[in-house]
C-alpha positions as CSV (number, residue, x, y, z in Angstrom):
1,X,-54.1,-60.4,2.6
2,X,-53.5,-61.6,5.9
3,X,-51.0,-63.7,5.2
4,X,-49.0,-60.2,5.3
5,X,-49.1,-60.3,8.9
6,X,-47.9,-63.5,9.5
7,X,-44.7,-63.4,12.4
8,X,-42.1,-63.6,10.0
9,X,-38.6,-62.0,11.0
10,X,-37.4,-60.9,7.8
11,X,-40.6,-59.0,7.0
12,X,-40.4,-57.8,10.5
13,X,-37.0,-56.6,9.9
14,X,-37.8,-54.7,6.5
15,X,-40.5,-53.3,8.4
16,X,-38.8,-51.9,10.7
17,X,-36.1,-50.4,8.7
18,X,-39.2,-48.8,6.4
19,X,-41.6,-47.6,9.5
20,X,-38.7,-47.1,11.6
21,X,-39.3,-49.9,13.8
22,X,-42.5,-50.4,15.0
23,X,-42.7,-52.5,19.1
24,X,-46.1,-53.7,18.2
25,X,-44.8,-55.3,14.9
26,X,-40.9,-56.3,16.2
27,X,-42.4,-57.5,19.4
28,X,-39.6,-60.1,19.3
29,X,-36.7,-57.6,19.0
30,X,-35.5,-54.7,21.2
């Protein structure tokens, strides 16, 4: 399943909307 943690933005960004916005994960965004 590591394909999960590929750097893809729109995961990144539904991520962050459900975790709250982690910096480790959206490295890329502010």
């Amino acid at each position: 399943d590591n394909w999960v943690w590929w750097p893809m933005p729109e995961i990144s960004a539904l991520w962050e909307a459900e975790a709250g916005g982690f910096p480790e994960l959206t490295g890329s965004r502010p």
